[in-house]
N, C-alpha and C positions, 0 to 999 in steps of 0.2 A: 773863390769858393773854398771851405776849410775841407780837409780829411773828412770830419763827421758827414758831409752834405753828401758824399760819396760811399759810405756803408753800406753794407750788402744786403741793408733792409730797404735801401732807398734807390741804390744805384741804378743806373742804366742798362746794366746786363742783366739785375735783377727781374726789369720789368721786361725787358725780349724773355726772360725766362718764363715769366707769365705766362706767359701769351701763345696762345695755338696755330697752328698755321694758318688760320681762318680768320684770325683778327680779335678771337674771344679772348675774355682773363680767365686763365686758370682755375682753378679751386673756385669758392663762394657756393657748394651746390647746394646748397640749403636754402640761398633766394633765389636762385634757377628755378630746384622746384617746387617754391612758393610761387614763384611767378607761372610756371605751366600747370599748378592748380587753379589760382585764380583765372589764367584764360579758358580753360576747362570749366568752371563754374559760369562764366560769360557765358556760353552757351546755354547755358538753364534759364536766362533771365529770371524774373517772379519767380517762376516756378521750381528751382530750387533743381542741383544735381543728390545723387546718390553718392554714395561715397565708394561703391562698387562701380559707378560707371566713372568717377576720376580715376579711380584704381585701374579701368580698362585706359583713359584715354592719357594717363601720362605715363602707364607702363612703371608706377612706382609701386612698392610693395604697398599693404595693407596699414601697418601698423609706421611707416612712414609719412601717410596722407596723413593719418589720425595723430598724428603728433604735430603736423606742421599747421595741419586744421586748427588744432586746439590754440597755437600760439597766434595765430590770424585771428581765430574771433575773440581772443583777449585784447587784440590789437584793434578790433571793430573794422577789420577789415574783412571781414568772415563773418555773417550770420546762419546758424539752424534753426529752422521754424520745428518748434519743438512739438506740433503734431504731425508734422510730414516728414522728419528727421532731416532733410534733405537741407543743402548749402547754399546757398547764394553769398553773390559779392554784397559784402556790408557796406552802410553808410560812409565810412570814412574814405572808400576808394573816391565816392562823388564829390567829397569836400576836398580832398586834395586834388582832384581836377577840376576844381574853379578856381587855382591861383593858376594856372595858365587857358588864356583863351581858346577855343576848337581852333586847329592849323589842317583844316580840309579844305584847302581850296577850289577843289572840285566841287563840294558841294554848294559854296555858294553861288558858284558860275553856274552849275547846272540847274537851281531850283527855279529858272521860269521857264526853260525848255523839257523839264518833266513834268512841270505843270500842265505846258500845251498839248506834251502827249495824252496826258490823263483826260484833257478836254474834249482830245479830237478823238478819240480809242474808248470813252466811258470806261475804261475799267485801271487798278491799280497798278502804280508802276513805282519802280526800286530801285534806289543806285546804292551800288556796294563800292565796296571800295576793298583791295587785299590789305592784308597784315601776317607777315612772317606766311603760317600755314591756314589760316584762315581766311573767308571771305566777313565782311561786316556789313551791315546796312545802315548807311549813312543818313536817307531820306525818301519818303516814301510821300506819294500824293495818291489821292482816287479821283475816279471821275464820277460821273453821273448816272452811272447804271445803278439801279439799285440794290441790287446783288453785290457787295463787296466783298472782293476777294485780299482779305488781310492774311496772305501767308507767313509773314515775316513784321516783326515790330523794329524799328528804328533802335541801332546797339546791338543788335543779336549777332552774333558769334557764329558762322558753322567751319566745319575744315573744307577746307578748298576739293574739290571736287563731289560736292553731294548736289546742288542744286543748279541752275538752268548759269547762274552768277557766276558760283564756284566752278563748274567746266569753262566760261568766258576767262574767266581770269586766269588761271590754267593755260588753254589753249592759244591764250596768243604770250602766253610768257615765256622766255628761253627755253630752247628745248631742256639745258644740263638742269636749269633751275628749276622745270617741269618734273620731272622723275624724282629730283629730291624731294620734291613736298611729297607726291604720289608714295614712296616708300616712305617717309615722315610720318605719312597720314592713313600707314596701313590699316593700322588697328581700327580707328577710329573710325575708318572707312565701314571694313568691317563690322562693328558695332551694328551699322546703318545697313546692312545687309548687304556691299556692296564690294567689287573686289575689283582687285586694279587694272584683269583686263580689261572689265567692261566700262570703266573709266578713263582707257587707253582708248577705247571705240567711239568715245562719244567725241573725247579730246578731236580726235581725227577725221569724224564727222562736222564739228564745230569749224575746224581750220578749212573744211571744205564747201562750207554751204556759208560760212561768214555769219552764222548766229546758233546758240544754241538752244533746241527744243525738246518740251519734254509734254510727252502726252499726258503724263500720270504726275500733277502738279504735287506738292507738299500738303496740301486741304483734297481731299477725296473729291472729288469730280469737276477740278481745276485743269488748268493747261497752263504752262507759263512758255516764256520766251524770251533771250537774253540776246545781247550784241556789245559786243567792244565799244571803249569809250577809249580815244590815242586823241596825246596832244599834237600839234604843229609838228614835233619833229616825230611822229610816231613810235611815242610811248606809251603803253598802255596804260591808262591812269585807272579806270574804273568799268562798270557793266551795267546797263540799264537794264531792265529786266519788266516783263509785262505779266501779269498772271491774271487771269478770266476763267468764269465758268468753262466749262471744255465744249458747250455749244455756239461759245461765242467766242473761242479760239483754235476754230476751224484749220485743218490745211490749207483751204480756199483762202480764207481772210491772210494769211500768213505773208503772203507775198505785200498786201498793199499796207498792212502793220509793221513789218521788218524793215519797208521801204521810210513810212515814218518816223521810227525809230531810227535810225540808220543818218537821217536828215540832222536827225535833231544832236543825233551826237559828234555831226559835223561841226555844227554851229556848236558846240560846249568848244573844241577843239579849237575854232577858230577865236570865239571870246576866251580861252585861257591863256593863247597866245600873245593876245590885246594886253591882258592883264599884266603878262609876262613882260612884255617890253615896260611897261611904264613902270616897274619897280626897278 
């Protein structure tokens, strides 16, 4: 190896100098936060964000978002519906994720035991999955009630602690890891009306009862219902989640629905493991 391969553009101490104690690279913060805009825009799905409410959820100035915006929808990764003003992820994100296949292995293990829940329960059910400080929804079935409860569309974005999911995934994740997101997710919390005791309470009611419930669903006179999904060695992989009218997701019913639930994310647990070994 020559002198030049060792310059202090390329070196080895260069790059420990990068690098934060956390494992991050240094400097780049301009696709940092391009990148926590677009996640931010993920949350809007169709509907398109404000450029006031990314301003509240990545805590960048005004005239910051509107300049990195600008460079993203030149890029077609950024569109604004020019009667609603508002943002959404453009076209180009979808095409550059079709040169790599989905790597959710969860959800293809789980799509014929969320099926049977949706069979045996008639109403809508959801597996999320985390990312960083969000929960996602991966895949959703309904049953045969005719009342469908679509709280959530497949892709949607929220911050980890707002929904029956986002407490599931939260509350069985490490405690030190738990609190980071929680302050990570102040604002945004916030936003949602919602503040980190009472998302301390809920966390601590979830770790106690083994699922988390919410009377007052996401769609006005819903109930939903969420439960851990751990593989074989008990990791937390994902959350099944059930949401129903609120007459048809009684405290009564709760016991022999959570019981179902609960069954069936045994078996994901046990076919991931199956999976696991043969690879």
């Amino acid at each position: 190896m020559s002198h030049e391969d060792l310059s202090p553009d390329t070196g080895l101490d260069n790059i420990k100098e990068e690098m934060h104690e956390d494992g991050k690279t240094q400097g780049a913060r301009s696709i940092r936060r391009a990148i926590a805009i677009l996640r931010a825009l993920a949350t809007g799905q169709e509907h398109g964000v404000r450029i006031t409410d990314i301003v509240h959820q990545t805590s960048l100035n005004r005239p910051t978002v509107h300049r990195i915006l600008k460079v993203l929808i030149e890029e077609g990764v950024v569109e604004q519906d020019a009667s609603t003003r508002r943002y959404m992820v453009g076209p180009e994100v979808s095409l550059l994720g079709m040169s790599r296949p989905a790597h959710v292995p969860v959800k293809s293990v789980a799509e014929p035991y969320l099926r049977h829940i949706a069979e045996q329960c008639g109403d809508s059910v959801f597996l999320s999955i985390r990312s960083g400080f969000d929960s996602i929804c991966v895949d959703r079935k309904t049953g045969n009630y005719p009342v469908k409860v679509l709280s959530i569309e497949v892709g949607v974005r929220r911050p980890l602690g707002i929904s029956v999911s986002g407490i599931v995934l939260l509350a069985f994740a490490d405690e030190a890891d738990r609190e980071e997101v929680l302050l990570g997710n102040e604002q945004r919390l916030a936003s949602q009306g919602l503040v980190i005791e009472e998302v301390r309470r809920r966390i601590l009611e979830t770790r106690s009862l083994g699922f988390a419930y919410s009377e007052a669903g996401v769609v006005p006179g819903t109930r939903a219902v969420a439960l851990p999904v751990f593989d074989a060695n008990g990791k937390l992989v994902a959350s099944i989640a059930v949401s129903a009218m609120a007459d048809r997701l009684t405290p009564e019913r709760l016991a022999t629905l959570t019981q179902l639930i609960r069954h069936q994310a045994e078996l994901i647990a046990k076919r991931l493991n199956e999976v696991k070994r043969r690879l």
